[in-house]
C-alpha positions in Angstrom: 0.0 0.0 0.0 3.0 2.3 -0.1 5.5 3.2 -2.7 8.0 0.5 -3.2 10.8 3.2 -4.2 11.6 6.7 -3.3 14.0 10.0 -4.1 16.2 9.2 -0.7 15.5 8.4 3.2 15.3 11.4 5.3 17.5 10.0 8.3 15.3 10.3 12.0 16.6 12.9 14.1 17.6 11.3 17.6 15.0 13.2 19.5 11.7 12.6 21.2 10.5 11.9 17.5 12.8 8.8 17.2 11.6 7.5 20.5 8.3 8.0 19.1 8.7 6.3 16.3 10.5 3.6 18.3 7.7 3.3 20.8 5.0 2.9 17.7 6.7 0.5 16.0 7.5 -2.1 19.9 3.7 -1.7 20.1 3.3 -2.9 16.6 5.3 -5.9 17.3 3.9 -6.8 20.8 0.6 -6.8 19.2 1.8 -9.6 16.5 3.3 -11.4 19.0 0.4 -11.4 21.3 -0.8 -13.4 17.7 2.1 -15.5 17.7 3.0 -13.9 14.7 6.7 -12.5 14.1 7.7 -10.0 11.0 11.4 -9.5 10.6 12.9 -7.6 7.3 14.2 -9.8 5.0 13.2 -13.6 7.1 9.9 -12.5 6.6 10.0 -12.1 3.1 11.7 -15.5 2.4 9.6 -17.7 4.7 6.7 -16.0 2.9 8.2 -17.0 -0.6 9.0 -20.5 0.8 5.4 -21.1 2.1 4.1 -20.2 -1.0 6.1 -22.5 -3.0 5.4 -25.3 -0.4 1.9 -24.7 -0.1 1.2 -24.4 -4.1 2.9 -27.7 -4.5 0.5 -29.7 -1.7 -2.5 -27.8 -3.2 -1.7 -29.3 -6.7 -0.6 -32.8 -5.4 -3.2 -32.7 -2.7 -6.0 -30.1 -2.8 -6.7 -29.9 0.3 -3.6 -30.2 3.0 -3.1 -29.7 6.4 -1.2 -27.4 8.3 1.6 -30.0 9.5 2.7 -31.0 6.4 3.1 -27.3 5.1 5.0 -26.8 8.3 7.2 -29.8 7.6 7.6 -28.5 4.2 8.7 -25.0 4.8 11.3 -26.3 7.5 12.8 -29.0 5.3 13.0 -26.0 2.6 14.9 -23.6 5.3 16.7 -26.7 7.2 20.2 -25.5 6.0 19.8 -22.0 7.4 18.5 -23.1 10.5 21.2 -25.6 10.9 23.6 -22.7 10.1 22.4 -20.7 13.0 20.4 -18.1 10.5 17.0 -18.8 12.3 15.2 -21.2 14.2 12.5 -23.2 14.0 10.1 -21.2 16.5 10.8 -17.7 14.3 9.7 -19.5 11.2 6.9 -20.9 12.6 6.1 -17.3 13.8 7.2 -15.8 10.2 4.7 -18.7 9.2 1.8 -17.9 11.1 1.4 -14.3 9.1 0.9 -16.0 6.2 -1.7 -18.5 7.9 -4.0 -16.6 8.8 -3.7 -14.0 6.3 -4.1 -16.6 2.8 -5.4 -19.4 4.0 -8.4 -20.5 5.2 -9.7 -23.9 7.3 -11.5 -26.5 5.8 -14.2 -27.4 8.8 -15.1 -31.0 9.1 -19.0 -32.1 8.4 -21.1 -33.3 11.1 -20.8 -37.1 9.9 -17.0 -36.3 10.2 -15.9 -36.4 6.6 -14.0 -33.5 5.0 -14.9 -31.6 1.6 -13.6 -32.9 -1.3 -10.5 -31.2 -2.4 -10.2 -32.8 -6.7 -12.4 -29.6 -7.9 -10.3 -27.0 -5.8 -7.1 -29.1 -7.3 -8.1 -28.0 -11.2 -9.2 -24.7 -10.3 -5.9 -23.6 -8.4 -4.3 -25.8 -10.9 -5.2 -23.4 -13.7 -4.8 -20.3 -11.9 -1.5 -20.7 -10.1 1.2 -19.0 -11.2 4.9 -21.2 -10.9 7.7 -18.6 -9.8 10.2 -20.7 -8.9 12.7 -18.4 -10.4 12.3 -15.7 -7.4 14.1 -18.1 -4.9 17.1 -16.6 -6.7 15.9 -13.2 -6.3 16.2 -13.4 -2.2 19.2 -11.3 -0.7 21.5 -13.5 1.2 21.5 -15.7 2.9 18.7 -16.9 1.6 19.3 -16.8 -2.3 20.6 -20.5 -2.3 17.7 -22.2 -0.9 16.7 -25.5 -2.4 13.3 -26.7 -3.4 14.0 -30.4 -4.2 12.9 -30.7 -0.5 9.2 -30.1 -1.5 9.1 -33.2 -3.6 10.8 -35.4 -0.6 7.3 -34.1 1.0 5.1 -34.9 -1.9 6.4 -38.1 -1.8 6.1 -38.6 2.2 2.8 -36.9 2.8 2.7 -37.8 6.9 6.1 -35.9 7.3 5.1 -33.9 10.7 7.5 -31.6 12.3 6.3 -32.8 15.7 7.3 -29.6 17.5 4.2 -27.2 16.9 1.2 -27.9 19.5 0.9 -24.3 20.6 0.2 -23.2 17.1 -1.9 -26.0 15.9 -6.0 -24.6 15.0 -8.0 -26.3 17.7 -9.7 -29.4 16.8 -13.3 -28.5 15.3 -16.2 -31.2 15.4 -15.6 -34.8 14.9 -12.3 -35.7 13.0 -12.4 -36.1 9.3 -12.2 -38.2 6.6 -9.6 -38.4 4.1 -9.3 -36.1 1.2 -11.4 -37.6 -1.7 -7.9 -38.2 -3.8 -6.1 -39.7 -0.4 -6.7 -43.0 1.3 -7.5 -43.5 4.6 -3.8 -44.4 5.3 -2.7 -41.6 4.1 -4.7 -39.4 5.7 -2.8 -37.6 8.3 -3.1 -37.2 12.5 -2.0 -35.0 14.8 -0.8 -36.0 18.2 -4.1 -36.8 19.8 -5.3 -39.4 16.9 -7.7 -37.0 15.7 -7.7 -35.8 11.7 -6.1 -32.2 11.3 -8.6 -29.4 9.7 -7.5 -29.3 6.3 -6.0 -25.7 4.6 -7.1 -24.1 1.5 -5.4 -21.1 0.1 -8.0 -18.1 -0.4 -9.8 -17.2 -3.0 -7.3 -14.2 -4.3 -4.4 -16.4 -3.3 -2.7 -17.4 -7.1 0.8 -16.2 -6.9 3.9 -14.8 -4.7 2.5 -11.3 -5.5 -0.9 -12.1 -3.0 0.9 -13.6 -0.4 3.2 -10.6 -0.1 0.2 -7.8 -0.4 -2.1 -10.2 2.0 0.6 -10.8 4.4 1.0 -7.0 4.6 -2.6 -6.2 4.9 -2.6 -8.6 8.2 0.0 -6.4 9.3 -1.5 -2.9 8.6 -5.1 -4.5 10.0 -3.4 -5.5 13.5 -2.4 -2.0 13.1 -5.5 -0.6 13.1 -7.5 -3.2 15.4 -5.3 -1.7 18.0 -5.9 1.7 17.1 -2.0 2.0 16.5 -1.5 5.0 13.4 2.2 4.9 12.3 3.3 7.4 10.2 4.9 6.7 6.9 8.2 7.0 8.7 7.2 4.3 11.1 6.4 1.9 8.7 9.3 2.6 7.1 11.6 1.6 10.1 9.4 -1.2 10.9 9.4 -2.7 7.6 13.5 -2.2 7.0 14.9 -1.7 10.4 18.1 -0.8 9.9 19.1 -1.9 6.7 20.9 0.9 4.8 19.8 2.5 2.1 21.8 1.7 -0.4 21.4 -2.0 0.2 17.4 -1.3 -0.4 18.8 0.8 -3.7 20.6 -2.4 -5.1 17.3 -4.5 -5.1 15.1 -1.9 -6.3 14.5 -3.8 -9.5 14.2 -7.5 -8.3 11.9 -9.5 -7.3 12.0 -8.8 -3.6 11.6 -5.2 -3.7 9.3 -5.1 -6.4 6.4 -7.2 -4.4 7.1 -6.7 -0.5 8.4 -3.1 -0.6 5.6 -1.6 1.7 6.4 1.8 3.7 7.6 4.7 2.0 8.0 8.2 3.1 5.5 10.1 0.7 1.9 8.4 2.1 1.0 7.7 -1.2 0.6 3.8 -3.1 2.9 3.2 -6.0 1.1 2.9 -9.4 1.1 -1.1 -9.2 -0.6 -0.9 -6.1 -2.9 1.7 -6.9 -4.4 0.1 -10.0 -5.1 -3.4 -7.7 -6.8 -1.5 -4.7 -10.0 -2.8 -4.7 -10.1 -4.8 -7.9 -10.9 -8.3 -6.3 -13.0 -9.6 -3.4 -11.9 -9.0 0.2 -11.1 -13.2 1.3 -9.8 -12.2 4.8 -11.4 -14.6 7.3 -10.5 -12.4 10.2 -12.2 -9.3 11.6 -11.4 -5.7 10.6 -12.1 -2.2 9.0 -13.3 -2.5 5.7 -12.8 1.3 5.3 -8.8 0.7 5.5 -9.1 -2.5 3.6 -7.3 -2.9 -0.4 -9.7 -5.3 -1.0 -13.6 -5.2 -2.2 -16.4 -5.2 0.3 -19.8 -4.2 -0.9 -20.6 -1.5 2.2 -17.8 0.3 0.9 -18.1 0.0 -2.9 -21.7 -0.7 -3.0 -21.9 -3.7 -5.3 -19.7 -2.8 -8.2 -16.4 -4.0 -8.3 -13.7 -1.4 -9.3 -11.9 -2.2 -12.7 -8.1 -2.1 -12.8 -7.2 1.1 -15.0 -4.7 -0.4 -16.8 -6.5 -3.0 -18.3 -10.2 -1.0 -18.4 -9.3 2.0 -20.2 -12.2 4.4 -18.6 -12.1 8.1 -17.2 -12.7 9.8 -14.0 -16.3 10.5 -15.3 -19.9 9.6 -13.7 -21.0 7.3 -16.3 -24.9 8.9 -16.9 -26.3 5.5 -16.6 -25.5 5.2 -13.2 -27.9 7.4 -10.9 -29.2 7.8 -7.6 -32.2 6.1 -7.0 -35.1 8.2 -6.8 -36.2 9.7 -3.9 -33.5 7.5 -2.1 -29.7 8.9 -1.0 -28.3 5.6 0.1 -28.6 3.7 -3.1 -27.8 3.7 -6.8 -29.2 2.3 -10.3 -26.5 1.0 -12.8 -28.5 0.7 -16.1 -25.3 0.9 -18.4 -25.4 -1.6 -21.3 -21.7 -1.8 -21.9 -21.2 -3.1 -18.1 -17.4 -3.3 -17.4 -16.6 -2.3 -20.9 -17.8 1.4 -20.4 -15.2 3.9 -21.1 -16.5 6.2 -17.9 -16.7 5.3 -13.9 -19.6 2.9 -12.6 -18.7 4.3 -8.9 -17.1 7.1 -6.6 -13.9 4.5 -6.3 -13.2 4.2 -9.7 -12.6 8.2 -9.7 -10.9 9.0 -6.6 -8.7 6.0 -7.1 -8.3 6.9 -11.0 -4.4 7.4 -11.8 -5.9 10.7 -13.4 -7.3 11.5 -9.9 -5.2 10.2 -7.5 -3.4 12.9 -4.9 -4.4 15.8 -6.7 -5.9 18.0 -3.8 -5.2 18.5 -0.5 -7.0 16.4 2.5 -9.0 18.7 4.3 -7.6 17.5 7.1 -3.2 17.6 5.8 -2.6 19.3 8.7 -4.4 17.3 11.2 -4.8 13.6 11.5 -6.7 11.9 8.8 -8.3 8.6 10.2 -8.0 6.9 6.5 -4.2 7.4 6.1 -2.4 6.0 3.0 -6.1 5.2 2.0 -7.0 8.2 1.4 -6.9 9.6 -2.5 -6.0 13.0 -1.3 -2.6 14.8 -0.5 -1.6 14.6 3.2 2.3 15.9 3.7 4.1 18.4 2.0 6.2 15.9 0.5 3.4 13.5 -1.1 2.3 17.2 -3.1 5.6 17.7 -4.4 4.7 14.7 -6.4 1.2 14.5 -6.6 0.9 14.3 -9.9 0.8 10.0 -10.9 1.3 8.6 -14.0 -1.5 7.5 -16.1 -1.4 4.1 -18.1 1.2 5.6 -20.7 3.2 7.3 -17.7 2.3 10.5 -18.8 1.6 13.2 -16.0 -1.9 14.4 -15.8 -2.9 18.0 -13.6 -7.0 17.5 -12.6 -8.9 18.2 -9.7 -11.6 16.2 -8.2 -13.8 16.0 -4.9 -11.7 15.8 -1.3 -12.3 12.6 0.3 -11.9 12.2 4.2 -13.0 10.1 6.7 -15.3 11.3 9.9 -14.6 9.4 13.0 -16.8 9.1 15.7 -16.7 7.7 19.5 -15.4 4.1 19.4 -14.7 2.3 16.7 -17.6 3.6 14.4 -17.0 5.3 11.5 -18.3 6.4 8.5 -16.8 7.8 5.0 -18.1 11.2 3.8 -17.2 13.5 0.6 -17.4 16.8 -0.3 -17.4 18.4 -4.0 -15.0 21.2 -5.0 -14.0 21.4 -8.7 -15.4 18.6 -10.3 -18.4 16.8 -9.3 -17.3 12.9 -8.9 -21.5 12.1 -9.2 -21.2 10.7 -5.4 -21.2 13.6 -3.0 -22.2 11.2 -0.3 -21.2 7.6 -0.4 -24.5 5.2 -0.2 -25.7 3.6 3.4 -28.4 1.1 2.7 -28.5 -1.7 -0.2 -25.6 -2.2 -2.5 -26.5 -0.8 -6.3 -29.3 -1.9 -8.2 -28.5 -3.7 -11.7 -31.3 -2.8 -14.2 -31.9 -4.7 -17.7 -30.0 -3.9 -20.0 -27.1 -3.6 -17.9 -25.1 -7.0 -18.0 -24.4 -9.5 -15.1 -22.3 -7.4 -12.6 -19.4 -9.1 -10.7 -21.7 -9.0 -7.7 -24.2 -10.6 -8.7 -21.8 -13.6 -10.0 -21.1 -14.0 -6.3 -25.1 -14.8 -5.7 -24.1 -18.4 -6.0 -27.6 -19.8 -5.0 -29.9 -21.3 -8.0 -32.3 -18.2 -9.1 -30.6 -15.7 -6.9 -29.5 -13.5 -9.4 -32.8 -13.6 -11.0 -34.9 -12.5 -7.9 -32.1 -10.1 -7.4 -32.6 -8.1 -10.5 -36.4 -9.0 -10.4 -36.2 -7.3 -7.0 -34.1 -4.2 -8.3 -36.4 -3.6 -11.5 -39.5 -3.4 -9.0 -38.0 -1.2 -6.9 -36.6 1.1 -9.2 -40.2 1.5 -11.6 -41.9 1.7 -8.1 -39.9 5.0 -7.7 -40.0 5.9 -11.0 -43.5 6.8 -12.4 -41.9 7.3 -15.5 -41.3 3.9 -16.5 -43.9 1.6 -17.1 -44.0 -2.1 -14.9 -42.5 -5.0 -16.3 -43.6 -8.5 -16.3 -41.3 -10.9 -14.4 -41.8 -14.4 -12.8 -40.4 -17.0 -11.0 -36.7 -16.8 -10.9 -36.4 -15.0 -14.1 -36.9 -11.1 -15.4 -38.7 -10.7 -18.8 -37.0 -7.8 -20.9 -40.6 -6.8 -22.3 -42.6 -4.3 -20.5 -46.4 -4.7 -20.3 -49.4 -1.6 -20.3 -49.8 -0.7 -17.3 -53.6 -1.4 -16.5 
């Protein structure tokens, strides 16, 4: 969520400041460790490249796998280094644990103790799973020598425990299970009290190094705000590199390390690779947290339509005229746009705040107080960030245009809620919707929210549902005909 690269560190002045900043960042780490979770610069990074590796190759052997033998993997991956006096076992575990809870997910046994079937989640991840072997290589020393033949000793001994992790094992969860539908029963493997592990499943948006890194930084940020903790950009920055010099971060500016786990900067402000993924995929944390600070898609903040990467889409910072406020209604919207995700203009008020033609043009009305949203918010915070406030668009051309401030209004607790005001152009959404997500009318085609109403008919009744509500509002438009679980595009006389 923060530039990956930057003009020069600005060294921190030993003063109360530094203490500060010292303070911020123990309280940051006591909080992980209070979730026996550990981030170190550098370790961190590997052991999150290594459980990827280990974890795609159970997933495609397996499906389904449990959390021992991706343990077992990991540490047969990293034994050399720990044997070396590098790490130990208990920091990657706690490296480890990061990544468990932030990409992974558990498979929960049935009541009649059998476990889902993992063969369909095999050819889906099979076909989406990206191999990146290559960025072993990439890792600064020591870990740039690592050796992967240790994942296929795994494959081939499946019930290869590390027998040393009881306090981080997920508690046992209904009766045990059955084996995996591609597994026999003797294969199937136990923890320490004879009763079958929950199973592991990566998450949905979990195909490639690149989502481990950005998910395993989102835990971070989202402990960060759970305990009400704001660090500065400054802070992150020390947290995230310590006290690795600068010119050492300089060297591996261009490979793959840098390029994917290279989180605080000093200018509070994403990089454009981040800023075109913010919010372009569904939100598949299974923890609790703020959906206002999230980088991934929830439908209370977006309202049901999903926001299209700008350098694939090729749209502008514009309303779209087919997308409207619902009459008589100030929490909801209509999308009636026939081109759907293929529309050259915005379908909501993310897709223009967040627009690289958009992005950090105007100053938060609150720069010189504390904004609640942070690096979230599209506006221009510190002196510095204006300086270079101007992004690059798709072509990385610089672009000068003004658009509505954004902030965040907190309130006692942990409430909040987002407000906007207009200045300069309107964005279409001077107050971001409350009540039910957006309503997709005929002819506009099937949104990516309502591909996630899984149930059979769902998606009919819900724009069966919409179309009523909307020519109920709308005196204009004449009823339609629909019936059961299914619209009809022809409208009848009204009697």
């Amino acid at each position: 969520m923060y530039p990956r690269s930057y003009s020069g560190p600005t060294p921190l002045a030993h003063t109360h400041s530094s203490v500060h900043h010292r303070s911020s960042i123990e309280f940051l780490k006591t909080l992980l460790r209070k979730k026996a979770c550990l981030y170190e610069p550098v370790t961190s990074f590997a052991i999150s490249l290594i459980t990827w590796h280990v974890g795609r190759a159970l997933a495609l052997s397996r499906g389904y796998f449990t959390r021992q033998q991706l343990q077992a993997g990991v540490h047969a991956c990293v034994a050399s280094k720990i044997d070396e006096g590098h790490v130990t076992r208990t920091k990657v575990n706690r490296c480890m644990q990061v990544i468990l809870n932030s990409c992974f997910h558990y498979i929960i046994p049935r009541p009649d103790g059998s476990e889902e079937c993992g063969k369909a989640y095999r050819a889906v991840f099979l076909r989406e799973a990206a191999d990146e072997q290559y960025a072993v290589g990439t890792l600064p020393p020591p870990w740039n020598d690592l050796d992967l033949s240790a994942i296929t000793d795994i494959m081939a001994n499946p019930l290869l425990h590390d027998g040393d992790d009881d306090e981080h094992k997920p508690a046992s969860v209904g009766k045990p299970q059955n084996k995996d539908c591609s597994v026999s029963v003797a294969d199937e493997s136990v923890d320490s009290g004879g009763k079958r592990s929950v199973l592991l499943c990566f998450n949905e948006n979990i195909r490639s190094a690149a989502d481990v890194f950005r998910s395993h930084n989102e835990f971070i940020r989202d402990v960060a705000h759970t305990g009400n903790l704001s660090l500065s950009p400054e802070e992150w920055q020390l947290f995230f590199w310590g006290t690795m010099p600068y010119g050492q971060r300089s060297a591996l500016s261009d490979n793959f390390h840098s390029r994917y786990f290279y989180l605080a900067g000093m200018h509070d402000r994403m990089d454009q690779q981040d800023l075109f993924k913010l919010r372009t995929t569904w939100c598949a944390k299974r923890y609790d947290h703020d959906h206002s600070f999230c980088a991934f898609a929830h439908v209370g903040i977006n309202r049901g339509w999903l926001r299209r990467n700008p350098s694939t889409y090729h749209y502008k910072p514009v309303m779209c005229p087919y997308v409207k406020p619902l009459p008589e209604s100030d929490d909801c919207y209509v999308n009636m746009c026939p081109l759907g995700v293929e529309c050259n203009r915005s379908h909501s008020r993310e897709e223009i705040v967040y627009h690289p033609e958009s992005y950090k043009r105007q100053l938060c009305k609150k720069a010189h107080g504390a904004c609640a949203l942070g690096d979230i918010c599209p506006n221009i915070h510190t002196e510095m960030s204006s300086h270079q406030s101007h992004g690059f668009n798709r072509q990385g051309k610089r672009h000068h245009h003004d658009h509505g401030t954004f902030h965040r209004d907190t309130y006692s607790g942990s409430k909040s809620r987002l407000t906007a005001t207009t200045s300069g152009h309107s964005t279409g959404f001077c107050k971001l919707p409350g009540g039910s997500p957006m309503l997709y009318i005929d002819p506009a085609p099937l949104s990516e929210y309502e591909k996630r109403l899984m149930l059979p008919g769902l998606q009919a009744m819900f724009r069966d549902q919409s179309t009523s509500v909307y020519n109920s509002l709308n005196k204009s438009s004449p009823p339609l005909e629909y019936g059961w679980f299914g619209y009809k595009y022809s409208a009848v006389k009204a009697p």
